[in-house]
C-alpha positions as CSV (number, residue, x, y, z in Angstrom):
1,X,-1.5,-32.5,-1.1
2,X,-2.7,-28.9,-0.2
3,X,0.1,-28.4,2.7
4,X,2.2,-25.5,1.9
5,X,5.4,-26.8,1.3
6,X,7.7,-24.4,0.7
7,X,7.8,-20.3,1.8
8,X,10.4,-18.2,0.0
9,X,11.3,-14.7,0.5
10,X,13.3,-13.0,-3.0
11,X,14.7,-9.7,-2.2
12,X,13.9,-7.0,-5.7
13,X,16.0,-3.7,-5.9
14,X,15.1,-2.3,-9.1
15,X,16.3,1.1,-10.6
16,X,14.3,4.0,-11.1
17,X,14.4,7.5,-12.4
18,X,12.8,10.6,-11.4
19,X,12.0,14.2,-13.0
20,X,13.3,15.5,-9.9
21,X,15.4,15.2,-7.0
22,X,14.2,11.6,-5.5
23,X,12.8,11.4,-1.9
24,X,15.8,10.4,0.8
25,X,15.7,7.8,3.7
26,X,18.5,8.1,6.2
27,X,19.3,11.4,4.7
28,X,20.6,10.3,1.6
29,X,19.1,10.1,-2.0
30,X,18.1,6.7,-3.1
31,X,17.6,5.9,-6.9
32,X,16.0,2.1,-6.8
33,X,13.1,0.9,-5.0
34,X,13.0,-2.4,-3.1
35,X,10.4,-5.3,-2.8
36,X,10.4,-8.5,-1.2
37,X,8.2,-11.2,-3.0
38,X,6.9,-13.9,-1.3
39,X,7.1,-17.3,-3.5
40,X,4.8,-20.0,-1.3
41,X,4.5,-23.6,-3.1
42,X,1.7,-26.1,-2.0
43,X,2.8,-30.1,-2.1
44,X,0.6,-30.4,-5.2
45,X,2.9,-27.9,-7.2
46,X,0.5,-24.8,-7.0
47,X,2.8,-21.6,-6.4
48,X,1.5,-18.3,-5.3
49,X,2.9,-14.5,-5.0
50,X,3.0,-12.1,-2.1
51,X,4.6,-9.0,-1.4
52,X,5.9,-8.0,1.9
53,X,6.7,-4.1,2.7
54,X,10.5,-4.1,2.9
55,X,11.6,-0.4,1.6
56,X,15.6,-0.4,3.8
57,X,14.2,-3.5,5.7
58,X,14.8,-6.8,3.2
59,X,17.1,-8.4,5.4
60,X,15.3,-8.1,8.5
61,X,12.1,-9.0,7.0
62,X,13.4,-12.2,4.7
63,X,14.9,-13.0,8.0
64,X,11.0,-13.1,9.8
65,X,10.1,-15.0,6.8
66,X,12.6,-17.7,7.1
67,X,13.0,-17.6,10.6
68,X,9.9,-17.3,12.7
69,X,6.9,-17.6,10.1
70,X,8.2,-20.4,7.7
71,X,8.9,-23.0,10.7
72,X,5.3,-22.8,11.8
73,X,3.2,-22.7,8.5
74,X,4.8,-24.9,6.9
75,X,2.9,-28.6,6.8
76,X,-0.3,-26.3,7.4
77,X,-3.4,-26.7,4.8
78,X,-2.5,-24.0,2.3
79,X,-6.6,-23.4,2.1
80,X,-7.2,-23.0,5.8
81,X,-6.3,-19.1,5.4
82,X,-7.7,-17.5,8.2
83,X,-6.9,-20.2,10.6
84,X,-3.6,-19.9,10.0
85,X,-3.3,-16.8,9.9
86,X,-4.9,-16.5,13.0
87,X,-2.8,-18.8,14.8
88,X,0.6,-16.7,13.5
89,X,-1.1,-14.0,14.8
90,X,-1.3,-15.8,18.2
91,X,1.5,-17.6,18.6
92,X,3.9,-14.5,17.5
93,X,2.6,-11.6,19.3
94,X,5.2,-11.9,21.6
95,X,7.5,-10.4,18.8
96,X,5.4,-7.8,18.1
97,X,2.0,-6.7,16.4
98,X,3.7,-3.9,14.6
99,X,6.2,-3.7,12.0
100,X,8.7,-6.1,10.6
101,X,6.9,-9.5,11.5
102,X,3.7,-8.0,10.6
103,X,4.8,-7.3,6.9
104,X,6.0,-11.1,6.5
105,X,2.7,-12.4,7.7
106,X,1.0,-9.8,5.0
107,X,3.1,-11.4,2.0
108,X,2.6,-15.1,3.0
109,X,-1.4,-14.2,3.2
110,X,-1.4,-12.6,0.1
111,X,0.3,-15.5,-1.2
112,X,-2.0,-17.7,0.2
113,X,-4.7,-15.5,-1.8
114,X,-3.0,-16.0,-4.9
115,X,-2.9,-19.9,-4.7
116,X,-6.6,-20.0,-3.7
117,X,-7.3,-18.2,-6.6
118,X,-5.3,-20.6,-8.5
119,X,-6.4,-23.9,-7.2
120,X,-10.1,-22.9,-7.7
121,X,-9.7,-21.6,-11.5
122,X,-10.7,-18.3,-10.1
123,X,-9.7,-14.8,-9.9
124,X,-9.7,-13.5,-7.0
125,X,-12.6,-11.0,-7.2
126,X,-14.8,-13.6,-7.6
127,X,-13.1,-15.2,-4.0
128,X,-14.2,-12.1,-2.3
129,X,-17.7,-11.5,-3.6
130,X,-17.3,-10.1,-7.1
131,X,-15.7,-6.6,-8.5
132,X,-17.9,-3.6,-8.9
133,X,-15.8,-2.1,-11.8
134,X,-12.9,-4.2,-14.2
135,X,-11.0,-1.1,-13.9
136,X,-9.7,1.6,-11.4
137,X,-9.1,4.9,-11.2
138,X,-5.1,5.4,-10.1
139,X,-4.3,8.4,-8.6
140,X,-0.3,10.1,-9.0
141,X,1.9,9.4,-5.8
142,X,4.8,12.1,-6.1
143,X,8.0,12.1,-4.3
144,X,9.0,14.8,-1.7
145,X,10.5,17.8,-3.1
146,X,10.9,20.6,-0.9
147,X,10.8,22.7,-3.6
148,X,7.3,24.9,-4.9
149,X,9.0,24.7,-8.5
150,X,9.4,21.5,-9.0
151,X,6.6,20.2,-7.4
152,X,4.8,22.0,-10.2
153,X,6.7,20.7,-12.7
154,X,6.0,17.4,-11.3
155,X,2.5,17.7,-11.2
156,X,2.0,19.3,-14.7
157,X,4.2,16.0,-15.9
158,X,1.7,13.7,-13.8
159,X,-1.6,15.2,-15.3
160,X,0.0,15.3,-18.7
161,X,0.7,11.5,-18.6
162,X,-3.2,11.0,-17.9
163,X,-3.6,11.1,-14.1
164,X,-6.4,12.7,-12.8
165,X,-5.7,13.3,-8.9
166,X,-2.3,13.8,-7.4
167,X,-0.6,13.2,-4.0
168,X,1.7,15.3,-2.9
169,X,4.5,14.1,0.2
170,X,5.4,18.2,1.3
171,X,5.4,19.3,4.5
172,X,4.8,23.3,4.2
173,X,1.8,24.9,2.6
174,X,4.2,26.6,0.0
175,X,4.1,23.4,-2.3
176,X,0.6,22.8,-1.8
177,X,-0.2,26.2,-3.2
178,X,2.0,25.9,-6.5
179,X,0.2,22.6,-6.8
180,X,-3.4,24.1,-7.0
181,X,-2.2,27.2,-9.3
182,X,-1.0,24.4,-11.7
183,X,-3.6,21.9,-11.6
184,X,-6.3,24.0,-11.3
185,X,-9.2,24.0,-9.5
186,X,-11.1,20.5,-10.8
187,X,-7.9,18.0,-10.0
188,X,-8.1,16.4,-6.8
189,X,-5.4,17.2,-4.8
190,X,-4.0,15.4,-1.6
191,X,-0.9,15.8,1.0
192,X,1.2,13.3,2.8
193,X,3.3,14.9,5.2
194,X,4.7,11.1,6.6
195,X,4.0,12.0,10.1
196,X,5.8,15.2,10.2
197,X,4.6,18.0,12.5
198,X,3.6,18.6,16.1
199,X,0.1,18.8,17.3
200,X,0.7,22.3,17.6
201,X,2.2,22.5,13.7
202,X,-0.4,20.7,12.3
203,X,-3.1,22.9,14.0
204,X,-2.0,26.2,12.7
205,X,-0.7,24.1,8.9
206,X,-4.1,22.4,8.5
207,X,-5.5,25.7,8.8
208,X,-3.5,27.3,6.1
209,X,-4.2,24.6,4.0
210,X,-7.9,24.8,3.6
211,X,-7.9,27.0,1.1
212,X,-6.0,24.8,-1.2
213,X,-9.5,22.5,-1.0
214,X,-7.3,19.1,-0.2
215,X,-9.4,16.2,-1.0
216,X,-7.2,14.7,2.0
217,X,-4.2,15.4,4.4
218,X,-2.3,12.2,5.2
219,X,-0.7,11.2,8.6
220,X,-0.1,15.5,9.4
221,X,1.2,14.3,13.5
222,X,4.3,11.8,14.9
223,X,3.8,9.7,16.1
224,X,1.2,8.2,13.9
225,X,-0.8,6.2,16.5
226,X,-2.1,9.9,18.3
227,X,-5.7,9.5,17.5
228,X,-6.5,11.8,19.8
229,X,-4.3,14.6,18.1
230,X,-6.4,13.5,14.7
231,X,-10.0,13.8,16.2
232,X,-9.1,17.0,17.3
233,X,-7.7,17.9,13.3
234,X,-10.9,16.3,11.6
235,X,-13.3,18.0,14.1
236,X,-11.0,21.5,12.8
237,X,-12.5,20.8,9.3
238,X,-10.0,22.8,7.9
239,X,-8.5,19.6,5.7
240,X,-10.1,16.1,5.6
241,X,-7.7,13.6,7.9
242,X,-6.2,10.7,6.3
243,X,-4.1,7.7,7.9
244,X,-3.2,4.3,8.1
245,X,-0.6,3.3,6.1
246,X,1.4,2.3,9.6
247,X,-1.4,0.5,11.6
248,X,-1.2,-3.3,11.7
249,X,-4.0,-5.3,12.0
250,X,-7.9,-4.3,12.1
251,X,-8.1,-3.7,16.1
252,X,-5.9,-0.4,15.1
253,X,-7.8,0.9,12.9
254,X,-11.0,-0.3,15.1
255,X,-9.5,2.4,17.5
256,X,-8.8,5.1,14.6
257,X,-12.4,5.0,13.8
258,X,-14.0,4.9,16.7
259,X,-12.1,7.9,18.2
260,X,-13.4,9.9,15.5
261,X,-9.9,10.5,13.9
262,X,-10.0,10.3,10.3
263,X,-12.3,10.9,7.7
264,X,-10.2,8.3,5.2
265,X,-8.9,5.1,6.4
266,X,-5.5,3.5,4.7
267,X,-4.5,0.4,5.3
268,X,-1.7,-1.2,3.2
269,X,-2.4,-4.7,2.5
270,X,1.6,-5.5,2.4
271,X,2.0,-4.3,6.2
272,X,-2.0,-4.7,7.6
273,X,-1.8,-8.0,7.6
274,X,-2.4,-9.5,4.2
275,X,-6.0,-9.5,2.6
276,X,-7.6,-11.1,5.2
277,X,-6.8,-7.9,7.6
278,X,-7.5,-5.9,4.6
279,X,-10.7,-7.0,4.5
280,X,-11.5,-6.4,8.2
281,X,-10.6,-3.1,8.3
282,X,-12.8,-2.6,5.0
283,X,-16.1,-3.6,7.0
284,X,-14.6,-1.7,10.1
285,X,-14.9,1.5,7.5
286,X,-18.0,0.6,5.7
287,X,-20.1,0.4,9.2
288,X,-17.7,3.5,10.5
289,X,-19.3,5.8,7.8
290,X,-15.2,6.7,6.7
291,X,-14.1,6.4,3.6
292,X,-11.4,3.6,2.4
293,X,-8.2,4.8,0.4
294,X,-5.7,2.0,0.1
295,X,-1.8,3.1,0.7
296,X,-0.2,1.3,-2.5
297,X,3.3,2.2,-3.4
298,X,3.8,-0.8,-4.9
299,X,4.2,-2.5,-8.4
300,X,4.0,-6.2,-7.5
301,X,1.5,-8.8,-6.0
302,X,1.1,-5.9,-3.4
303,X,-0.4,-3.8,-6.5
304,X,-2.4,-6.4,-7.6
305,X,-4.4,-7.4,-4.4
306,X,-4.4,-3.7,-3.9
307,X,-6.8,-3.4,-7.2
308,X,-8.5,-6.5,-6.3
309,X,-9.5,-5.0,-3.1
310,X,-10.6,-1.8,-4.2
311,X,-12.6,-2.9,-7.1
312,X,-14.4,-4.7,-4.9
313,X,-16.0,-2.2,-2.3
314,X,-18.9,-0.8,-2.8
315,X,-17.7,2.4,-3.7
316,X,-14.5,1.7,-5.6
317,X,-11.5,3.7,-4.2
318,X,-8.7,5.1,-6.2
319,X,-5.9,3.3,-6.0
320,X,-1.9,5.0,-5.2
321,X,0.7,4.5,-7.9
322,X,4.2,5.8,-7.6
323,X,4.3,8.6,-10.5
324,X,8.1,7.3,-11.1
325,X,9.9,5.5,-14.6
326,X,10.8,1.8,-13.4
327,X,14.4,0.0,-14.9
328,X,11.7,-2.5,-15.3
329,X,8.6,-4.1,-13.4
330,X,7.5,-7.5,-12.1
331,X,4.9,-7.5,-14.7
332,X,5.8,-5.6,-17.9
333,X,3.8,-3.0,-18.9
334,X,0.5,-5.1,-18.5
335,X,-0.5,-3.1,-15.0
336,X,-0.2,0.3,-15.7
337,X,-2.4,3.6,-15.4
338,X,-3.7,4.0,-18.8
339,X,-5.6,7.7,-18.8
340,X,-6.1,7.7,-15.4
341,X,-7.2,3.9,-14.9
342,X,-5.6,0.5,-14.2
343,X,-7.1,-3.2,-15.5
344,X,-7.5,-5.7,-13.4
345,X,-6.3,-8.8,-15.1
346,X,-8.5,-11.6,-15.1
347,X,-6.9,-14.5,-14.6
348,X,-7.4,-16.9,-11.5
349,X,-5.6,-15.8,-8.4
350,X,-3.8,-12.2,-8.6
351,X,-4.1,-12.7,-12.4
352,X,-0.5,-12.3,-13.5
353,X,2.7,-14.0,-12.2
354,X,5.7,-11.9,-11.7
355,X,7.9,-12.6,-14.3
356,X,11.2,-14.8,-13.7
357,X,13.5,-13.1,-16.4
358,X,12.3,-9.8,-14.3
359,X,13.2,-11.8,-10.4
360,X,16.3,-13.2,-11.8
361,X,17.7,-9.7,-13.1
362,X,16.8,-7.6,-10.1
363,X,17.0,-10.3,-7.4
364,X,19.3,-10.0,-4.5
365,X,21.7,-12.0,-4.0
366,X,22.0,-12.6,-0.4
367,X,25.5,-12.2,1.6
């Protein structure tokens, strides 16, 4: 009665506005962000949520889901987590440990979380030790701008709401000094460049921005996976190295930290490999001596686990949130930065259950 019976991926593309001119993928301007949840349902009628990254990638990623994961886990033991995510792991590589299949194993884990959770009347802090805090501190994500201006408008608007630390996603050290003239100098202040410069660029742009006091720079070289290029930034100690966000499963981030490369590790528990890898590459960092901060864009079960996580660790992280106005979200208002700091809900499993009036709304309806 515990076999999981049933693995469905639902496609969300849910309007948004911004203050400013929105980030672009594929050199256009995109005004909605995309999810794919992860519905698994157990023969006994337990039902969990997952997330699975899948910003310009639903398709492709549903299509793993359906495809090459479903066939094989389901009929498994819905509590036999790590086994069977093990075995996917195994039997899959062939396809890839990277990427596309790696984010549809990540949403069927999380899943799997949710209905332990569940089935043991539990939340699922208490499944992975106990929280430190019932709160955490959320820090502002910003979109790219490529403008000093409004990236200072942007960050007055984000400590205004409540937010106290702000990630920029600039590439030039322009931005990043209009963003320390407005914050000041007590707000924590971090860059994302997305993998953007040469060795060379990030060398010389590192440099520059020192005096801005970064609290981190996020993935400065392309392509992402040059740890070397990294050790050789964080032994600079012009800026703190962070990154992470595109490593799948722990045994890249056992690399990242034992070449010395970061002084943050990020791993995003809708692309890592669930909350089981999640958990990995937490120990990895805690005996590493390097700091964790989770990459969480997200506002569904993604979010959630993402919280879980964090309040957990010794040390509890701050947590990334998208500093954007949602058409709507898979939970209401209920998991939101209030003054800085997001609740964890309570409840057993994630805590809350996306909501269907939300799923039926913003759902995609496939071709």
């Amino acid at each position: 009665m515990t076999k999981i019976e049933r693995i469905e991926p639902i496609a969300i593309k849910v309007p948004f506005t911004d203050r400013g001119r929105a980030h672009s993928w594929r050199s256009q301007d995109y005004s909605f962000l995309e999810t794919l949840l992860v519905r698994v349902e157990t023969a006994d009628g337990l039902v969990g949520w997952g997330e699975a990254f899948s910003y310009n990638c639903q398709s492709a990623v549903a299509a793993a889901i359906r495809d090459t994961v479903s066939p094989i886990a389901i009929g498994r033991d819905s509590r036999q987590i790590a086994p069977l995510l093990f075995d996917l792991q195994k039997t899959l590589h062939i396809y890839g440990r990277y990427g596309i299949l790696n984010f549809a194993l990540s949403g069927l884990d999380i899943a799997l979380w949710d209905i332990a959770g569940k089935r043991a009347g539990r939340p699922l802090a208490e499944l992975l030790g106990g929280a430190r805090t019932s709160s955490v501190e959320a820090y502002a994500s910003l979109f790219r701008y490529h403008d000093p201006e409004m990236v200072a408008q942007q960050v007055r608007h984000a400590i205004d709401l409540g937010y106290r630390m702000v990630k920029l996603h600039e590439r030039t050290a322009a931005e990043a000094a209009k963003a320390r003239e407005t914050a000041g100098p007590d707000v924590p202040l971090m860059m994302d460049t997305n993998c953007s410069w040469s060795p060379q660029e990030a060398v010389a742009l590192a440099r520059q921005l020192k005096q801005y006091d970064l609290r981190w720079l996020e993935e400065p070289v392309f392509p992402p996976e040059d740890y070397s290029t990294l050790a050789m930034l964080q032994a600079d100690g012009s800026v703190p190295i962070a990154a992470g966000e595109n490593a799948c499963t722990a045994f890249e981030f056992q690399k990242m930290i034992a070449a010395r490369a970061v002084a943050y590790v990020q791993p995003s528990v809708t692309k890592v490999g669930g909350i089981t890898e999640f958990r990995k590459v937490s120990a990895l960092a805690e005996v590493g001596g390097v700091g964790l901060v989770a990459h969480s864009p997200y506002f569904g079960p993604g979010l959630l686990a993402t919280l879980t996580l964090a309040a957990c660790q010794p040390q509890p992280p701050p947590v990334e949130y998208f500093c954007i106005a949602l058409e709507a979200k898979p939970y209401g208002e209920r998991i939101v930065p209030t003054r800085g700091l997001i609740e964890i809900p309570t409840a057993p499993g994630l805590g809350l259950d996306p909501d269907l009036d939300f799923i039926r709304e913003y759902g995609v309806v496939s071709s």
